[in-house]
LUMKOL-645668 format. One record per residue (C-alpha): residue in three letters; y, z, x. Coordinates in steps of 0.25 Angstrom, whole numbers, plus 2048, in hexadecimal, padded with zeros to 3 digits. Each point is the difference from the previous one (the first is absolute). Layout:
N
- Ala|Y|Z|X
...
***
This chain:
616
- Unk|877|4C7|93D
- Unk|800|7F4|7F6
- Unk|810|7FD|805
- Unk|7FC|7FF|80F
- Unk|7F3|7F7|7FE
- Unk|807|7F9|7F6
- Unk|80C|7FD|80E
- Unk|7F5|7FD|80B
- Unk|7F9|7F6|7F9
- Unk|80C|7F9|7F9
- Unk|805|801|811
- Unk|7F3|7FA|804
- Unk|800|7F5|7F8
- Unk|810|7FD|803
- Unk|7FB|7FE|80D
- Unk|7F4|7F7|7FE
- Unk|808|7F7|7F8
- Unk|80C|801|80A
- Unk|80A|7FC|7F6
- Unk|80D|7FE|803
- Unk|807|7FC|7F4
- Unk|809|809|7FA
- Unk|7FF|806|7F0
- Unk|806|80B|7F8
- Unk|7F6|805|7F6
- Unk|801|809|7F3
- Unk|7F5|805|7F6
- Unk|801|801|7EF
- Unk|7F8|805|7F8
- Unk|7FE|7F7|7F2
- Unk|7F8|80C|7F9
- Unk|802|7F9|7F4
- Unk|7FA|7F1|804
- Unk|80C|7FA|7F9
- Unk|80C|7FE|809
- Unk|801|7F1|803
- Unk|805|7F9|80D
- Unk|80F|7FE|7F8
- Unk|802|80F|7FF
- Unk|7FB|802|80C
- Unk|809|7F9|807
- Unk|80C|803|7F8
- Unk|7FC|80F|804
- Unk|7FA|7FF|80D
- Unk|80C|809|807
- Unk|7FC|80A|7F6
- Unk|7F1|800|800
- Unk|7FB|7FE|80E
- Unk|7FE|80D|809
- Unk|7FF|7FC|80F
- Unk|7F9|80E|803
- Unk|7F6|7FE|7F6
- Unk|7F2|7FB|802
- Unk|7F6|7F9|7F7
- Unk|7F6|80A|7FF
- Unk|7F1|7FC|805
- Unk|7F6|801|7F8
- Unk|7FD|7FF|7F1
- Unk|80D|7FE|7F5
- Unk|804|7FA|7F2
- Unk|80D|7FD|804
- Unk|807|7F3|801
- Unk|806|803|810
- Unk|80B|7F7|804
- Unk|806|7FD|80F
- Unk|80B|7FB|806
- Unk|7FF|7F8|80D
- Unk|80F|7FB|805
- Unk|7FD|7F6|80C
- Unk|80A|7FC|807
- Unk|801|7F4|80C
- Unk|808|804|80C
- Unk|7FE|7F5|809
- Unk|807|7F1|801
- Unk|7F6|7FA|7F9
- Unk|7F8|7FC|7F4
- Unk|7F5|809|7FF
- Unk|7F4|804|7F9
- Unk|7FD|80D|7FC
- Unk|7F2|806|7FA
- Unk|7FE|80C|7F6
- Unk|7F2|804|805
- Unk|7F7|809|7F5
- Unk|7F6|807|809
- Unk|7F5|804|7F8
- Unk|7F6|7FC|7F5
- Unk|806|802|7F3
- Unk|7FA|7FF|7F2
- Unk|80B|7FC|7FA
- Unk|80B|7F3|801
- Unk|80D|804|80A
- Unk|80A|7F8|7F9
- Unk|80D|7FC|80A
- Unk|80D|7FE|7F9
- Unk|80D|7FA|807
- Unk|80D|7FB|7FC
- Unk|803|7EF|805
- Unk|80E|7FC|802
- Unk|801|7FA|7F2
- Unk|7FD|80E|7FB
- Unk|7F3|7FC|7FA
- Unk|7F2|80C|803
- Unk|7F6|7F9|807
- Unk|7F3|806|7FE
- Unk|7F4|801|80C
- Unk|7F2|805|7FE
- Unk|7F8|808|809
- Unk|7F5|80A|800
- Unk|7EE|7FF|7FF
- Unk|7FF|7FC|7F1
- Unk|80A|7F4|803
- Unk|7F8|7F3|803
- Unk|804|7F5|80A
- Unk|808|7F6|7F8
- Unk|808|80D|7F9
- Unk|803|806|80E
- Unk|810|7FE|804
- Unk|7F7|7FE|810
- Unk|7F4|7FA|802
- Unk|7FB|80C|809
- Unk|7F4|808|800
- Unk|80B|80C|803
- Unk|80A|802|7F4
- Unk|80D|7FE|804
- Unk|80D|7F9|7F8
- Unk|809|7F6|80A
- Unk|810|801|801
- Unk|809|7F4|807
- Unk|80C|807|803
- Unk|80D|7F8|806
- Unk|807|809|80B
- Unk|806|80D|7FF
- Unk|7FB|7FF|7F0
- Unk|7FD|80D|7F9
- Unk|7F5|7FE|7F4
- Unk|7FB|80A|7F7
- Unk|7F1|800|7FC
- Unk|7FA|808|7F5
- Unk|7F0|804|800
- Unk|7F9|803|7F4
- Unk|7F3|808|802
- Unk|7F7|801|7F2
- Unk|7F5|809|803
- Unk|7F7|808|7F5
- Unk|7F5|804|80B
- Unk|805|800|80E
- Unk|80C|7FC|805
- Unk|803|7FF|811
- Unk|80B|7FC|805
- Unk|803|7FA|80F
- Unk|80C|7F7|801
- Unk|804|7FB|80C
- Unk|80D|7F5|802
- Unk|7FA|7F6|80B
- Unk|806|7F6|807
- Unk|7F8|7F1|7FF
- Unk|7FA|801|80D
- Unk|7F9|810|7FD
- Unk|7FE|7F9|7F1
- Unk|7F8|7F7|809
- Unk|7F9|80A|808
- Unk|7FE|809|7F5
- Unk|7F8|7F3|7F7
- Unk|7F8|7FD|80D
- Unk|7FB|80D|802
- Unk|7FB|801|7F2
- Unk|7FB|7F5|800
- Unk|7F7|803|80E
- Unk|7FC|80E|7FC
- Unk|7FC|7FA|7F1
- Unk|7F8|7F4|808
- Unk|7FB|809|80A
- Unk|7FC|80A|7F9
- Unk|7F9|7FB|7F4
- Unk|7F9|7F6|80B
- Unk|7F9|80C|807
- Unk|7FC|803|7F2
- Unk|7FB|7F5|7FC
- Unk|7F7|800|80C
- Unk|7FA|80D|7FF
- Unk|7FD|7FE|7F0
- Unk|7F8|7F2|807
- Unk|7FB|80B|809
- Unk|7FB|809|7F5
- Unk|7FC|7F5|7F8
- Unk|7F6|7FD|80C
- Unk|7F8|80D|801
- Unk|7FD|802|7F3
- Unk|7FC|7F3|7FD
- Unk|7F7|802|80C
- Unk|7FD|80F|7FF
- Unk|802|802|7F0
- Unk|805|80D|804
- Unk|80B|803|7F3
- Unk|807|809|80A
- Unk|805|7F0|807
- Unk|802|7FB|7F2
- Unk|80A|80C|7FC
- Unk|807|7FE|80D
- Unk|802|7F2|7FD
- Unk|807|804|7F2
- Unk|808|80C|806
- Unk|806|7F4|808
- Unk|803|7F8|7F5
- Unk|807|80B|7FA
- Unk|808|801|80C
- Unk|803|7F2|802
- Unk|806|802|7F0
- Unk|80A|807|805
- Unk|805|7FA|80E
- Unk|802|7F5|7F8
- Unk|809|806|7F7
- Unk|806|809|80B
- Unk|803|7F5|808
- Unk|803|7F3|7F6
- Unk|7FC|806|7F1
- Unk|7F5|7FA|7F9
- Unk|807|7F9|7F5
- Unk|809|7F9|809
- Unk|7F4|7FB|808
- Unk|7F9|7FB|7F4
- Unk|807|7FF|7F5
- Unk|7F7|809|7F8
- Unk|807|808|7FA
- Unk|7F6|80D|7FD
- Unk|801|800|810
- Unk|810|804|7FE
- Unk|7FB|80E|7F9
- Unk|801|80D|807
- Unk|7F3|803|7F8
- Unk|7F9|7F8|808
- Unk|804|806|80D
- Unk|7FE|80F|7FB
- Unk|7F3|7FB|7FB
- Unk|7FA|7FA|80A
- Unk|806|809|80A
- Unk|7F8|80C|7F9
- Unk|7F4|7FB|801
- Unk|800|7FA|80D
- Unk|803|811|804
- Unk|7F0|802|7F8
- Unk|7FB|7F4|806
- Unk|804|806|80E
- Unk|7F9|80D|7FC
- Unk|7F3|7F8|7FB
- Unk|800|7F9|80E
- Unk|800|80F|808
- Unk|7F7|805|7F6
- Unk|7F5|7F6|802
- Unk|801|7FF|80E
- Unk|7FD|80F|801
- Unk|7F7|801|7F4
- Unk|7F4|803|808
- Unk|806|80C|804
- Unk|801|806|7F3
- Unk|80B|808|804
- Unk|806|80B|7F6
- Unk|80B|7FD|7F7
- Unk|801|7F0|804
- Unk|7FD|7FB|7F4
- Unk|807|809|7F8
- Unk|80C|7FC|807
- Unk|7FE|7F2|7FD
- Unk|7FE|803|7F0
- Unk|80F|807|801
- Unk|804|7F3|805
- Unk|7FC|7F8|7F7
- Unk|803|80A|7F3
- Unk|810|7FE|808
- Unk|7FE|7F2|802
- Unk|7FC|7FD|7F0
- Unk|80D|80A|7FD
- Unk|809|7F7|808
- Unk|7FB|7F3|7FC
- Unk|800|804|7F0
- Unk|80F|804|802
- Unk|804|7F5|808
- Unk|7FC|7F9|7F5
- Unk|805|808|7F5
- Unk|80C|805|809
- Unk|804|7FA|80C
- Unk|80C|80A|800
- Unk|7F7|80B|801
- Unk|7F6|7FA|809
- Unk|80C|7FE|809
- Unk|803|810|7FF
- Unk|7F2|802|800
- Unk|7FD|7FA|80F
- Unk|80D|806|805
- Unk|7FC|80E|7FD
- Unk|7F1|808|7FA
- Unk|7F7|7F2|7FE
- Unk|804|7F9|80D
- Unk|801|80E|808
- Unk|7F2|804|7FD
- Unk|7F9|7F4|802
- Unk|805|7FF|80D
- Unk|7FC|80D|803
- Unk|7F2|7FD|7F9
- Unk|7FE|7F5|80A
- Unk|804|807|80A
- Unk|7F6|80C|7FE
- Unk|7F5|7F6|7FD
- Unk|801|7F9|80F
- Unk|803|80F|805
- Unk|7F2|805|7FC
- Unk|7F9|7F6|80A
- Unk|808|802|80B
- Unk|7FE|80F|7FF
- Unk|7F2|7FE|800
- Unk|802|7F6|80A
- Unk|7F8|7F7|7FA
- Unk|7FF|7F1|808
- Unk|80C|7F9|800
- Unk|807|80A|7FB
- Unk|80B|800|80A
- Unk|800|7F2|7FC
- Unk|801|801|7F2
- Unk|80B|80C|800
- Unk|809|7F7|809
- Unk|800|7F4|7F7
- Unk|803|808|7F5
- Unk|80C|807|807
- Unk|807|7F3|801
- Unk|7FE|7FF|7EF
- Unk|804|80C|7FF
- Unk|80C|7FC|807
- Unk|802|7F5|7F6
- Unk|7FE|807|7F5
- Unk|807|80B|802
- Unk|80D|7F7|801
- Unk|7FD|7FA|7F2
- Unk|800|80E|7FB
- Unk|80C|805|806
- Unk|805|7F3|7FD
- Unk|7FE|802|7F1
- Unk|805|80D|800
- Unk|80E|7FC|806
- Unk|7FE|805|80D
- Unk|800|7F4|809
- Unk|804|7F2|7FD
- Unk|7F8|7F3|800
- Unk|7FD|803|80E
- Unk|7F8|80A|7FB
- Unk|7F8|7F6|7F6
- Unk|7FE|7F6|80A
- Unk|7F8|80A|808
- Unk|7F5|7FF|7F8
- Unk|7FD|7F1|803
- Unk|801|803|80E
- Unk|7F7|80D|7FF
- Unk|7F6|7FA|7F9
- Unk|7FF|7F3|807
- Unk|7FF|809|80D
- Unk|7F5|807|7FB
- Unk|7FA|7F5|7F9
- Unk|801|7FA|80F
- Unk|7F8|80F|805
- Unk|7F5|7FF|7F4
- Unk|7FC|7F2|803
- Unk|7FE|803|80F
- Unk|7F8|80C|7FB
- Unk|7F8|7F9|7F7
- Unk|7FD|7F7|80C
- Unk|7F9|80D|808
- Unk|7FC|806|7F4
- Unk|7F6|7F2|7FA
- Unk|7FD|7FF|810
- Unk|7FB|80F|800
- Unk|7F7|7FC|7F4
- Unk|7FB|7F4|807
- Unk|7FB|808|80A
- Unk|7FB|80A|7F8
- Unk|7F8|7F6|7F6
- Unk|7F9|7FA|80D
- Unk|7FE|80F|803
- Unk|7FB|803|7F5
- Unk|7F5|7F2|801
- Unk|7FD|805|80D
- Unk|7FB|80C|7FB
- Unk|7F9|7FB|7F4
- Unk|7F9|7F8|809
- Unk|7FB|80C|809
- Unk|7FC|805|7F4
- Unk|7F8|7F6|7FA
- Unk|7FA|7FF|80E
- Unk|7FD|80E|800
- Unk|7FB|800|7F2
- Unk|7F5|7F5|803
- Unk|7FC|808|80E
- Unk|7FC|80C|7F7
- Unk|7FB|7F9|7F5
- Unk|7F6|7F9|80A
- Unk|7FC|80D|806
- Unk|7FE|806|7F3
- Unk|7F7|7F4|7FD
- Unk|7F8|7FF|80E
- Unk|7F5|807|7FA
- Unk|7FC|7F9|7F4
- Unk|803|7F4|807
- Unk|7F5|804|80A
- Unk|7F7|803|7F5
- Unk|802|7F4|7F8
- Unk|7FD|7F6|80E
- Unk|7F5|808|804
- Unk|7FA|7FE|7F1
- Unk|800|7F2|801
- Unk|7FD|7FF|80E
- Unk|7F4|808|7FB
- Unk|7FC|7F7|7F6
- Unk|801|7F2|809
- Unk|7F8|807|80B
- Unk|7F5|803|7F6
- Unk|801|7F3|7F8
- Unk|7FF|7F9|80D
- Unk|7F4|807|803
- Unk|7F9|7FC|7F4
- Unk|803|7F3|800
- Unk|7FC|7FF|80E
- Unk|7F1|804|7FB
- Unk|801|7F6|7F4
- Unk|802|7F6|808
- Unk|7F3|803|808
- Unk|7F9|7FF|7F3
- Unk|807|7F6|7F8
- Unk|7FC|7F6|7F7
- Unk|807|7F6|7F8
- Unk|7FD|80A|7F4
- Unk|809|80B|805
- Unk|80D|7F8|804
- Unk|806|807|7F5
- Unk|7FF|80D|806
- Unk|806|7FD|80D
- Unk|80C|7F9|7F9
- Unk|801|80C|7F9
- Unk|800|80A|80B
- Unk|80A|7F7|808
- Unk|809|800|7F6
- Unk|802|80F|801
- Unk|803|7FF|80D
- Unk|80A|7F6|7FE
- Unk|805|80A|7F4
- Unk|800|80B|80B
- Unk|808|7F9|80A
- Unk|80A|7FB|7F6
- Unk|802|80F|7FD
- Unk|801|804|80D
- Unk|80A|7F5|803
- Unk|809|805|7F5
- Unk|7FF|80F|805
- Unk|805|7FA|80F
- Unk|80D|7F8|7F9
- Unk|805|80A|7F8
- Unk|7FF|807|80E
- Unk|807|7F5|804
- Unk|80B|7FF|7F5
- Unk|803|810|800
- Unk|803|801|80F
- Unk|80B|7F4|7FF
- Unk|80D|804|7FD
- Unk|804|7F9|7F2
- Unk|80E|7F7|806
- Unk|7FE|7F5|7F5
- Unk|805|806|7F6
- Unk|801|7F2|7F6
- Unk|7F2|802|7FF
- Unk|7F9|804|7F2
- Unk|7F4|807|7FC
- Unk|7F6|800|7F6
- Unk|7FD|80E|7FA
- Unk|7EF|7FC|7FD
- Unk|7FF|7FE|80E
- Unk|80A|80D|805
- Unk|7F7|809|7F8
- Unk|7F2|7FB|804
- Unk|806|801|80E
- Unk|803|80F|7FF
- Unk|7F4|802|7F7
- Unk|7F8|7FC|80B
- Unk|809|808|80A
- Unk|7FE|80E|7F9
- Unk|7F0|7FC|7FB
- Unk|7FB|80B|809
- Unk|80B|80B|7FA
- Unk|7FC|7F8|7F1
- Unk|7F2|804|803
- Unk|800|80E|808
- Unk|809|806|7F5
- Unk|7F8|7F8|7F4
- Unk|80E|7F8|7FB
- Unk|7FF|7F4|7F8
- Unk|80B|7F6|801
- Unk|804|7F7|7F3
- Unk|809|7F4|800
- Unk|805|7FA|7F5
- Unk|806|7F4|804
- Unk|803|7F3|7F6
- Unk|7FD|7F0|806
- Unk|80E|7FC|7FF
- Unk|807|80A|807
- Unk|80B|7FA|80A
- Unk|800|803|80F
- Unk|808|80A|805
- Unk|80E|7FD|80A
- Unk|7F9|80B|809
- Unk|7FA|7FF|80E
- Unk|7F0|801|7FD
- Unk|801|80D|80C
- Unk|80A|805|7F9
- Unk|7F9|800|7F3
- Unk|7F5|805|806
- Unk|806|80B|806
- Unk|808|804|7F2
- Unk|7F2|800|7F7
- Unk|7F9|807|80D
- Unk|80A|80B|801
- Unk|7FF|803|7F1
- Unk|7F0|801|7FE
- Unk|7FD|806|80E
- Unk|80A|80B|7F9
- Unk|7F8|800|7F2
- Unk|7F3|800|807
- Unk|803|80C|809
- Unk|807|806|7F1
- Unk|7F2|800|7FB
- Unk|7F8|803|80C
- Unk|7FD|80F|7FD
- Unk|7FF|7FE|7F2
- Unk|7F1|801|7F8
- Unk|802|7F8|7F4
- Unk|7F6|7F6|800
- Unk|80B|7F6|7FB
- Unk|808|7FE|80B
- Unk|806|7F2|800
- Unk|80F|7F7|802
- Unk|805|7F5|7F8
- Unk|809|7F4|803
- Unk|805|7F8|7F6
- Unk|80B|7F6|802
- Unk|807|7F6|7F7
- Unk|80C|7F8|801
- Unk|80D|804|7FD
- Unk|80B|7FA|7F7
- Unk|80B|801|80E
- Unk|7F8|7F8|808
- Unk|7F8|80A|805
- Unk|7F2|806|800
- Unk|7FD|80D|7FB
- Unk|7F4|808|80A
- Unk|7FB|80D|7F9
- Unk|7F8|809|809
- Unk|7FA|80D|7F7
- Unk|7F6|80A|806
- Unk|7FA|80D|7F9
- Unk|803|808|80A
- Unk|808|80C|7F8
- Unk|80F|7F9|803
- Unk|80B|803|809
- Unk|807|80F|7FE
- Unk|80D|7FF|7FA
- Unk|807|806|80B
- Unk|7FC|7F3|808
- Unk|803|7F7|7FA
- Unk|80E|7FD|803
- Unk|7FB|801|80F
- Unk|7F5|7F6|7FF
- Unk|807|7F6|809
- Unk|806|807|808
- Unk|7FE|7FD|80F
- Unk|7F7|80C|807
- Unk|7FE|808|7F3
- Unk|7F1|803|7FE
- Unk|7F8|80A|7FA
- Unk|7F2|7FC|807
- Unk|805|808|80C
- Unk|801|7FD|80F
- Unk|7F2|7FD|801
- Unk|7FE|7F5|7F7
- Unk|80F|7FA|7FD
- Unk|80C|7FB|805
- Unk|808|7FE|7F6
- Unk|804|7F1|801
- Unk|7F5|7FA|7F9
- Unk|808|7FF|7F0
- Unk|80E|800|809
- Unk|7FD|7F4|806
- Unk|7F8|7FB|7F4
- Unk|80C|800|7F8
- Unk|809|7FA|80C
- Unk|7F6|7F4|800
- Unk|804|7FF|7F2
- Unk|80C|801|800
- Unk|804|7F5|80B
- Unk|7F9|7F6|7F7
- Unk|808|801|7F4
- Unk|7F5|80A|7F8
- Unk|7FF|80D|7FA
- Unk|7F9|80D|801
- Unk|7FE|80B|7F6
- Unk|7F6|80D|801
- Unk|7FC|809|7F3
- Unk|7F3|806|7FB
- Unk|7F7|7FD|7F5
- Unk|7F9|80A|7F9
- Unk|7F4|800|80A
- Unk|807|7FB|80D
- Unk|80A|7F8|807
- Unk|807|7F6|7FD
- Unk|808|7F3|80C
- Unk|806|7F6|7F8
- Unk|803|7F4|809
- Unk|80A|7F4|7FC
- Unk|800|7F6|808
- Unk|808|7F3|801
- Unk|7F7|7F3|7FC
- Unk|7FF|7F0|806
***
């Protein structure tokens, strides 16, 4: 199986190369790592086995070919030894001139501009050959990780295509990257969703190596820690985690079985792989080719199969995109193990730049998706708001009655009396009939405050830049529920110091909060007989720029078993008749769109809300 994959794709890439030039080859061994260009050549006839193959994959040895070209035409020509293929190690090209002096080139990723024998992002060594000449070249391949081997004899003109079309793919390709990174950058600048952010560095990471697949970073740069194969294994592994994190928190919602542990066998991989890169690039390179690169693809590939099973949204979406890496790396795997030829490495830059392509346009739909929701989700808060201040004005109708009608009372009466003042007035009682007037002008003040928090608690709270002041929220409510207060004999206490800060929260939407919590601690201790029935609120000002709203009752506590259901939207224990069950679930929304916090306990006696709440 190895043989015939090995003579497809060596045919595929004779054929996209169309080279015509003509070469006899022959491979040797060097186990030892001493032989030198002298004895090789004095030996050549001896050493050189033209049915043997340089092996792919990983090898101590020092691995020798030889390349006879030969010119058949009229003319002068040149001719190009072309070295397919990103190899970690320097491709040294020996040839005998005329005067019998070697001539050294130098080729291969760790070999910089200056040294190179051409100034090409493709290794190759160049040959000027008179016509009908015969020359000999000899190849020295020194590899102590992996070694892969594609030489092709090019005439100048496929040299020429085959330079171009490196240099297209490399400007193509890491063009696209670098404008969906730009992409990724965008959103989560904008959205501050990490899930953008790792998106942006899995692209990086794959940008790392295109750039070495296609030109090596060392002979881009100059930098000469760019030239290691370290750095390729390393940033190759942990651009396969970073992919996984990607799936894993796009889907985390889900909270599907097994997703997570999936990701944590990835990473104990990828930490295995980067440590012997490190330590061992020899045994990384073994490593990818065989177990570590063999599972974590088919890590990956479970972890994007568990959402498509379940056919979570965009999980078509997502599966395709990480067919074409698989694709990818999949050929770097059977690349590393010897199966397939540099062919088979380059498929991963095209696989992960495809599905990079996929992820991006998914990403799209996916923040679109979340747009839509986040309005959706406005919407309904709105309604709910809305529907929250309806009831809580039909809950308050009557002692908003009662307390008009008190006052209304009072002016009528007071109006009265000072109607038979007047008839009998002297200079002497002035002071009584200022005195009565001013109650009626006390009467109508009140009165005129009961009609504006009428007013206020049937508008829908839109300006949310709005602050509040907690005094004036709780003397609202109080006089909200003064008719509950009274009829169940409970004393409201607040213990509120002068310099406490306003509070970065719609004065309705504080309202309602405080509201919710005592209308829950009155009804707590409606039934009870204790003559000491009473709430406290204390506040103070926090050290994070917050204010700190403690609410206690004494009204026996919240069971246990309710407590971690407190919040919960239509949880109750009042009963169809006299709860709804958004009341606390709504509180804590309120809350927790402006920036605060909520906590419930108990006391020894009763209740506990702890508010935090972000400050001017």
């Amino acid at each position: 199986m190895k043989i015939l994959l090995r003579h497809i794709t060596t045919a595929v890439f004779s054929f996209l190369l169309s080279s015509s030039a003509l070469a006899d080859m022959g491979v040797w061994e060097d186990s030892t790592g001493a032989a030198t260009i002298a004895d090789v050549m004095a030996n050549a006839d001896r050493l050189f086995d033209e049915s043997r193959e340089i092996p792919r994959g990983t090898t101590a040895s020092n691995w020798w070919l030889r390349t006879q070209l030969v010119n058949l035409g009229d003319s002068p020509a040149t001719q190009y030894i072309a070295v397919e293929g990103t190899q970690p190690q320097r491709v040294i090209a020996f040839d005998q001139l005329v005067d019998g002096s070697i001539r050294e080139q130098w080729a291969g990723r760790a070999v910089s501009a200056a040294e190179r024998s051409v100034a090409s992002s493709s290794p190759s060594f160049r040959y000027r050959l008179d016509p009908g000449e015969t020359r000999d070249v000899f190849l020295r391949f020194s590899a102590h990780e992996l070694i892969n081997v594609d030489v092709s004899v090019l005439s100048e003109t496929d040299a020429a295509f085959l330079d171009a079309r490196y240099n297209w793919q490399f400007a193509a390709i890491l063009s696209a990257l670098f404008v969906f990174f730009a992409i990724m950058i965008s959103r989560f600048i904008s959205t501050r969703e990490w899930v953008f952010g790792l998106y942006a560095i899995y692209i990086a990471l794959v940008s790392i190596g295109a750039a070495d697949r296609f030109a090596g970073l060392y002979f881009l740069t100059g930098i000469e820690i760019l030239g290691s194969v370290q750095l390729i294994y390393i940033s190759s592994a942990i651009s396969m985690y970073v992919f996984g994190a990607c799936v894993f928190l796009i889907y985390k919602d889900f909270h599907f079985n097994g997703v997570k542990e999936l990701l944590n066998l990835t990473l104990i991989g990828v930490v295995f792989l980067c440590l012997m890169a490190v330590v061992n690039p020899e045994l990384a390179a073994r490593l990818v080719g065989t177990t570590v690169g063999i599972a974590l693809v088919g890590i990956m590939t479970m972890l994007v199969w568990i959402p498509f099973r379940a056919r979570a949204p965009l999980s078509r979406q997502v599966f395709f995109g990480w067919s074409l890496a698989f694709v990818g790396y999949g050929g770097a795997v059977l690349n590393h193990s010897g199966v397939v030829g540099s062919i088979g490495n380059g498929l991963i830059i095209y696989g992960l730049s495809a599905e990079i392509l996929v992820f991006t346009l998914l990403f799209f739909e996916t923040y679109r998706l979340q747009v839509d929701e986040q309005r959706r989700r406005e919407r309904e808060s709105l309604r709910l708001e809305h529907t929250m201040q309806l009831a809580s004005i039909g809950e308050m109708t009557a002692t908003v009655t009662h307390e008009i009608q008190q006052p209304l009372s009072v002016i009528k009466l007071t109006v009265a009396n000072v109607k038979r003042l007047i008839s009998k007035v002297s200079l002497d009682d002035i002071d009584a009939v200022t005195e009565r007037l001013d109650r009626i002008t006390a009467m109508a003040d009140r009165t005129n405050r009961l009609t504006e928090h009428i007013r206020r608690s049937s508008r829908v709270a839109t300006d949310r830049s709005q602050v509040s002041i907690l005094r004036d929220s709780i003397e609202s409510c109080e006089m909200m529920l003064s008719e509950k207060l009274t009829e169940h004999q409970v004393r409201l206490d607040a213990e509120l110091p002068d310099n406490l800060p306003s509070i970065r929260l719609h004065p309705l939407s504080l309202d309602q909060v405080i509201l919710n919590i005592l209308k829950n601690a009155v009804d707590a201790m409606a039934d009870l007989s204790s003559d000491d029935k009473s709430i406290h609120i204390a506040a103070s000002k926090a050290s994070d720029n917050r204010v700190s709203i403690t609410i206690e009752d004494l009204g026996g506590g919240i069971p246990e078993d309710v407590l971690p259901h407190i919040f919960d939207r239509f949880f109750t224990t009042k009963g169809a008749a006299k709860g709804t069950g958004i009341g606390l679930s709504y509180v804590k929304a309120l809350v927790t769109e402006a920036g605060g916090a909520i906590t419930a306990g108990n006391t020894s006696s009763g209740a506990r809300f702890e508010l935090f709440l972000p400050h001017v």
